[in-house]
N, C-alpha and C positions, 0 to 999 in steps of 0.2 A: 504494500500500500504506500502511494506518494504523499509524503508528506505536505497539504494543500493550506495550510493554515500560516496566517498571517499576521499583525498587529496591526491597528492605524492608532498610534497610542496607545492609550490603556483599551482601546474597544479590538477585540480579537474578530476577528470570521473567518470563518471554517474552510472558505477557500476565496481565491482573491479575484475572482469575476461577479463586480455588482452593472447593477443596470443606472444609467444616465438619467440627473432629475429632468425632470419632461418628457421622457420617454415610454415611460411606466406607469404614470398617471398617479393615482395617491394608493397605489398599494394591492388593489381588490381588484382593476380592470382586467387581470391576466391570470386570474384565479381557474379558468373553466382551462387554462393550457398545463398551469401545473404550478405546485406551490410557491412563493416565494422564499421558503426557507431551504429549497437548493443554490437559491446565489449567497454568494458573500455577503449582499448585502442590498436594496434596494433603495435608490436616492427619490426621494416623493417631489411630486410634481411642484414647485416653488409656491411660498407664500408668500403674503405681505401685508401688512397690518389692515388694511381695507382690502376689500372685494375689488377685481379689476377687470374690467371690460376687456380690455387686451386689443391691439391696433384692429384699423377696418381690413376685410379682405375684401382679396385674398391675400389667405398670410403663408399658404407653400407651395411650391413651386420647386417638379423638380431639375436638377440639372445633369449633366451629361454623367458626372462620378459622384453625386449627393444629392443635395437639397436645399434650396434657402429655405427659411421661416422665419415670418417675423409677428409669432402670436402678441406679443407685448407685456408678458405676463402674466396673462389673463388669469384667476386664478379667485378661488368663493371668499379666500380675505380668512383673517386668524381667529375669529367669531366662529365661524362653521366649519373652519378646518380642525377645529377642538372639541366640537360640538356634533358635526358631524363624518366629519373621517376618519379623523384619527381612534372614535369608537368603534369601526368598523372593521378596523384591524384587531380588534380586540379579539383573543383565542386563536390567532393567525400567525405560524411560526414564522421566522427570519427578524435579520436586521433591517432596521426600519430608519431612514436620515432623513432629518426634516430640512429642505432647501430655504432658504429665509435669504429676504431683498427689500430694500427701504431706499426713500427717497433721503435720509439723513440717519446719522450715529445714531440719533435718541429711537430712532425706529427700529434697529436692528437691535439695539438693547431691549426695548419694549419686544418685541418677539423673543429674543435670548430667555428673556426673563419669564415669557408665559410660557416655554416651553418645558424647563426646567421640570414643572410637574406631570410631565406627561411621560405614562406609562410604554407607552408605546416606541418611544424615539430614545435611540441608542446614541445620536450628533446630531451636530449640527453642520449642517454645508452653510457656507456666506457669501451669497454670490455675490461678490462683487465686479463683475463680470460680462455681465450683458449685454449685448450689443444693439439691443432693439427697443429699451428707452432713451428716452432724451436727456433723462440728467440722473443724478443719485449713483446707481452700480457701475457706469463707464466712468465715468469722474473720479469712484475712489479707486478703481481698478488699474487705472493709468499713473496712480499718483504711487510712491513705492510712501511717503509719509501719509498719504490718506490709508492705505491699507497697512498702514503698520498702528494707525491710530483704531481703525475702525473692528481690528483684530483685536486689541487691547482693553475695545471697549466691553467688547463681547466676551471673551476672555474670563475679564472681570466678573459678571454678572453668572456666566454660564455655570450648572457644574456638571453635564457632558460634556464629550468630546468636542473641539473646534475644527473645521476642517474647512480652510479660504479656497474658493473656486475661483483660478485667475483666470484673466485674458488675456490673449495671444497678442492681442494688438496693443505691445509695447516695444520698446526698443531693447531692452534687456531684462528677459524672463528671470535671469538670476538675481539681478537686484529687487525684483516685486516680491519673488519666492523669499528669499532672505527678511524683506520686512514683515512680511506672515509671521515666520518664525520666529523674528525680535520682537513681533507684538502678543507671541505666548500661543501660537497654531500648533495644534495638533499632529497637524500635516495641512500638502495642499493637494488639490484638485486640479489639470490639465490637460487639456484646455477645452474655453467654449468656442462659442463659433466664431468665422473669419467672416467680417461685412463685407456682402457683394451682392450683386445688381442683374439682374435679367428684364430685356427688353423686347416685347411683342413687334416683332418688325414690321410685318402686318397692321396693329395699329398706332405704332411707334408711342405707344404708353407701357410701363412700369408693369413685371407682368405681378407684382404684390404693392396691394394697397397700401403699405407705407414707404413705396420707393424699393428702398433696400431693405438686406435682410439678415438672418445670418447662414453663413456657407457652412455645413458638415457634411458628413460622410467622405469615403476614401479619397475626396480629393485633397482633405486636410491631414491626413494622415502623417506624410511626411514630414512638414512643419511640426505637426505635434510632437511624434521624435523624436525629434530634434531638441522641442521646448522643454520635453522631458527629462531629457538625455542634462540640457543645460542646470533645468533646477535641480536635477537628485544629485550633481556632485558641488551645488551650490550649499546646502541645506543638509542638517542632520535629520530631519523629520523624513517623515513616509511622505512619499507620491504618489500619487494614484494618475494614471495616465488612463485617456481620454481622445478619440479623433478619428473618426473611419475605421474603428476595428470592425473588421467582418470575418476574418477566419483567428482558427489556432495561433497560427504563423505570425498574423498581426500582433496578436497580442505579447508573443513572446519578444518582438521588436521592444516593445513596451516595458518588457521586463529585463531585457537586455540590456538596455539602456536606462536602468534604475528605479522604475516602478514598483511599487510593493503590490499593487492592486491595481484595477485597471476596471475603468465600464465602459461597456456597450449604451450606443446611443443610435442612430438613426438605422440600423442592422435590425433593429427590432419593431421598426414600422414593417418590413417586407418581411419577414420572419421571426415571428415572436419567439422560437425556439435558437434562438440565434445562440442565446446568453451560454444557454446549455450545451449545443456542440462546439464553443467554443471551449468551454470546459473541459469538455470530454478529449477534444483536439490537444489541449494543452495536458492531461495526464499523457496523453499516448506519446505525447512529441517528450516528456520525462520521461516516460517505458522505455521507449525505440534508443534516447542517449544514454538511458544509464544512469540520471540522475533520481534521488529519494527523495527531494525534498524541493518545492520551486523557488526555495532560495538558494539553491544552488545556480539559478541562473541569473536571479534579481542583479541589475548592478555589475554585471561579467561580459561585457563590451570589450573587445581585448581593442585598443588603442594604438599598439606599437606597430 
């Protein structure tokens, strides 16, 4: 038996393939394919302290190796995500991470803070990340002292686990990673989507109703290993790598290059079973080399 078990701080699971917040929905939408507590871990569809409409569509659209989307957050608000979802996983195995997004610190504190009591959330993700508001998560996302402050703040209040969801759209992934971890993270998360544009030539408008949107799937992949590969020998915390994983293979890039954990994200619109033979790919591909344990590969990128 391969040793599949992994830490993201003090929260352990049981093997190191979770599914993308957004992707999964808040928990319960993939119950009739098979439980959630075969993945490492499941990231819940983001919240944020009010209910949100989320941009006009169309909001996806897809493209030649992914997908833009620009839902905007949409999301029933921290009232009913307490009240009504997060009951819902009640008696329902796996790990459970609540995604949390605010237009300022005091909001992501107020979340921090009401989540604390909740039974059901093993972390917290902090996206500060986003690419499809106008202000709040790209603002502190970009800033490596916004997201060392906004980390600190959360930090403070929280007592699960923290785990910062960066974005790619900075000039150097190492220095934003580093202020996660000077502002008392967990680990981080990498990465979200890459902003870009498709246009109906036909009727030469926007083919998503807020312009642009964000890019994932395999055609971000590269960059992501790359952003991965940068922050895990940046940083002593866990990375959890993130970006057009669709096979085994992918993901061991991911773990290659320093990941401790790794989700699936837009793999699981076309194949909700994705998570799983990705799993299964990655014991076999430990079988077939010989290795016991998947930290025998985490982080073993030979360089020279």
């Amino acid at each position: 038996m391969n040793d599949l078990t992994v830490n993201i701080g003090p929260l352990r699971l049981n093997n190191p393939v979770t599914v993308a917040s957004g992707t999964y929905g808040y928990g319960t939408e993939y119950l009739d394919f098979y439980p959630p507590e075969r993945l490492g871990a499941v990231f819940l569809k983001g919240v944020t302290l009010k209910p949100r409409a989320g941009n006009q569509p169309p909001r996806i659209v897809e493209t030649p190796a992914g997908m833009l989307n620009a839902i905007g957050l949409q999301n029933v608000g921290l009232e009913e995500f307490l009240k009504v979802k997060l009951p819902a996983l009640s008696g329902i195995g796996g790990v459970f991470i609540a995604n949390i997004s605010g237009d300022s610190i005091d909001e992501y504190v107020k979340l921090a803070e009401a989540l604390n009591n909740a039974p059901q959330i093993a972390a917290l993700e902090v996206n500060v990340s986003c690419p499809n508001v106008k202000h709040g998560g790209m603002a502190f996302g970009i800033s490596p002292e916004a997201t060392e402050e906004i980390t600190r703040s959360v930090r403070a209040v929280s007592r699960i686990p923290v785990i910062v969801k960066l974005s790619p759209n900075v000039t150097d992934i190492a220095v934003i990673a580093r202020a996660a971890e000077n502002g008392g993270a967990d680990a981080v998360s990498l990465v979200n989507t890459i902003p870009g544009m498709v246009i109906d030539v036909e009727t030469r408008r926007p083919a998503l109703g807020n312009v642009t949107g964000g890019l994932s799937g395999p055609a971000i992949r590269p960059v992501a290993v790359r952003m991965v590969w940068q922050a895990a020998r940046s940083v002593k915390i866990p990375v959890i790598g993130m970006g057009g994983i669709r096979t085994a293979r992918d993901a061991v890039e991911f773990f290659l290059g320093g990941a401790t954990a790794i989700s699936v994200g837009t793999a699981v619109f076309q194949d909700p079973f994705a998570p799983l033979k990705i799993l299964d790919g990655i014991v076999s591909f430990l079988e077939t080399h010989g290795y016991s344990s998947i930290h025998d590969i985490i982080g073993q990128l030979k360089e020279d």
